[in-house]
C-alpha positions as CSV (number, residue, x, y, z in Angstrom):
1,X,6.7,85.5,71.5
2,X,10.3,85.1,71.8
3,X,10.1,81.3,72.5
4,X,8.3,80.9,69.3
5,X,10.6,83.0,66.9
6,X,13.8,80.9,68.7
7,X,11.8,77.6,68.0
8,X,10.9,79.2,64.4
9,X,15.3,79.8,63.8
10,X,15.9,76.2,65.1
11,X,13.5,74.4,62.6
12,X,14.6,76.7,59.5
13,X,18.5,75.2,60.6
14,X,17.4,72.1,61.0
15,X,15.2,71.3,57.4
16,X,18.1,73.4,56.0
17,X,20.6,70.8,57.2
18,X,18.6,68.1,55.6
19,X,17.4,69.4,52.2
20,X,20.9,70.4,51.9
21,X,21.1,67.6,49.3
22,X,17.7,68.0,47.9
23,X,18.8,71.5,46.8
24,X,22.1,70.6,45.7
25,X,20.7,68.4,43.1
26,X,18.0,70.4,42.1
27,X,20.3,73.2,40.9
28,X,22.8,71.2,39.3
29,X,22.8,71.0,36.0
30,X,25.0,67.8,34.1
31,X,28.2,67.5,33.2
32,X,28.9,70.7,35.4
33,X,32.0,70.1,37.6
34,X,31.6,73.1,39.7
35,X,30.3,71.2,42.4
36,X,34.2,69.6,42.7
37,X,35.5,72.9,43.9
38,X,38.6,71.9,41.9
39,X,42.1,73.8,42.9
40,X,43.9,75.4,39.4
41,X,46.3,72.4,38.6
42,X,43.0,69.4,39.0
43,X,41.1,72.1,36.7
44,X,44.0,72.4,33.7
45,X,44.2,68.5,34.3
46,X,40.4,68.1,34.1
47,X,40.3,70.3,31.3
48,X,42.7,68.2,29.5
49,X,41.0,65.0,30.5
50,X,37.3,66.3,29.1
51,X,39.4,67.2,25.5
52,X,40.7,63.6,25.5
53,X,36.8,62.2,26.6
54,X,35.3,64.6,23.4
55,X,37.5,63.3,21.1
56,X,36.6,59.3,21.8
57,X,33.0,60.3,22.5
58,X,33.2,61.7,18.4
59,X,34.7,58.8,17.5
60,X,32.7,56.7,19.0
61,X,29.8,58.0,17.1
62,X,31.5,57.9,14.0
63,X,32.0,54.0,14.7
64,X,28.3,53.8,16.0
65,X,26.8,55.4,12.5
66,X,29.2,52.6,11.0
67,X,28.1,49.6,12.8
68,X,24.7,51.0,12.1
69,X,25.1,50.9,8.5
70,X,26.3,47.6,9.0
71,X,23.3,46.4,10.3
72,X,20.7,48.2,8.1
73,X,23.2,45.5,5.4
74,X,23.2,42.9,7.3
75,X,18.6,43.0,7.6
76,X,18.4,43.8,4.1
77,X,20.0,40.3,3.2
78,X,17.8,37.3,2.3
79,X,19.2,35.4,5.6
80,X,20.1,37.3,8.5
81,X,23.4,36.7,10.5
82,X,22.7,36.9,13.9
83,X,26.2,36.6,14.8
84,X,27.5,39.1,12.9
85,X,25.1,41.6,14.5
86,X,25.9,40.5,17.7
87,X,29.2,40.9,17.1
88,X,28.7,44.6,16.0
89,X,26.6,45.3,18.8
90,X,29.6,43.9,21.1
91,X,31.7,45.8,19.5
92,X,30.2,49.2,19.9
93,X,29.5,48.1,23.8
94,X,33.5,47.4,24.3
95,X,34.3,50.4,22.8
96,X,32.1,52.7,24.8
97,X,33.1,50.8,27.7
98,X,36.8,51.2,27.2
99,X,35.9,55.5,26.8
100,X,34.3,55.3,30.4
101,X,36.9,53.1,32.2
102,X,39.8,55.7,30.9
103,X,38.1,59.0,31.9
104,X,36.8,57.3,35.1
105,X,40.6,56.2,35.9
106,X,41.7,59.8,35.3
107,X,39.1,61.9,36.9
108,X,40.1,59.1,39.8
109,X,43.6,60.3,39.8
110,X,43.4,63.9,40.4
111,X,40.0,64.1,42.5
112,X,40.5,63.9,46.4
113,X,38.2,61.6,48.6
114,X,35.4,64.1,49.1
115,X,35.8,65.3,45.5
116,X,35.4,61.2,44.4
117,X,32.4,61.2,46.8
118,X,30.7,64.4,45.1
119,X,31.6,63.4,41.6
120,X,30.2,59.7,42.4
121,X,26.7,61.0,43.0
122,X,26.4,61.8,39.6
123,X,29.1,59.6,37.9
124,X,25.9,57.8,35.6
125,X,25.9,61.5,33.2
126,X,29.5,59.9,31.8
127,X,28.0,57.1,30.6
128,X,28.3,56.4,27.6
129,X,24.7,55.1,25.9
């Protein structure tokens, strides 16, 4: 009997050890940075770089409902410019771009390897679409 409960304590460790992960991820939710266990200077520095990444992201909506409009102008014409929507569409893609690459270089700054490593698991949630 006590073989069996000892065997029974060993498994439980050892499927703990690997659904570690598995568990992690399944109560996460997004955009939470708990996860970072972030010292008080990285959180007032994070906090600040999350204001900065709200303000672009409203921005960037404002210019999407713009090129948008643009568009819907651009269909409604007898001939359509192709280039011109392209050009919109690039636009919109540069600018999002540009909102990722400067929160990504900032969250860079202050996180720590293993913090970089957590946060990477779930860096596609900042993505701009």
């Amino acid at each position: 009997m006590k073989y069996i409960l000892i065997l029974a304590v060993l498994f439980t460790f050892l499927v703990s050890d690997e659904d570690y992960e598995e568990h992690e991820r399944e109560h996460y939710y997004s955009k939470d940075l708990s996860y970072l266990s972030l010292d008080k200077e990285q959180k007032t520095r994070v906090k600040k770089i999350l204001k900065e990444y709200q303000k672009e992201l409203k921005k960037y909506i404002e210019i999407k409902k713009q090129i948008i409009k643009e568009k819907r102008n651009l269909f409604l014409k007898k001939r359509l410019n192709k280039e011109k929507i392209k050009e919109l569409g690039t636009r919109l893609f540069e600018f999002a771009n540009k909102i990722e690459v400067n929160f990504l270089n900032n969250m860079h700054k202050i996180l720590n390897q293993k913090q970089r490593k957590k946060f990477s698991r779930y860096i596609y949630e900042w993505e701009i679409e």
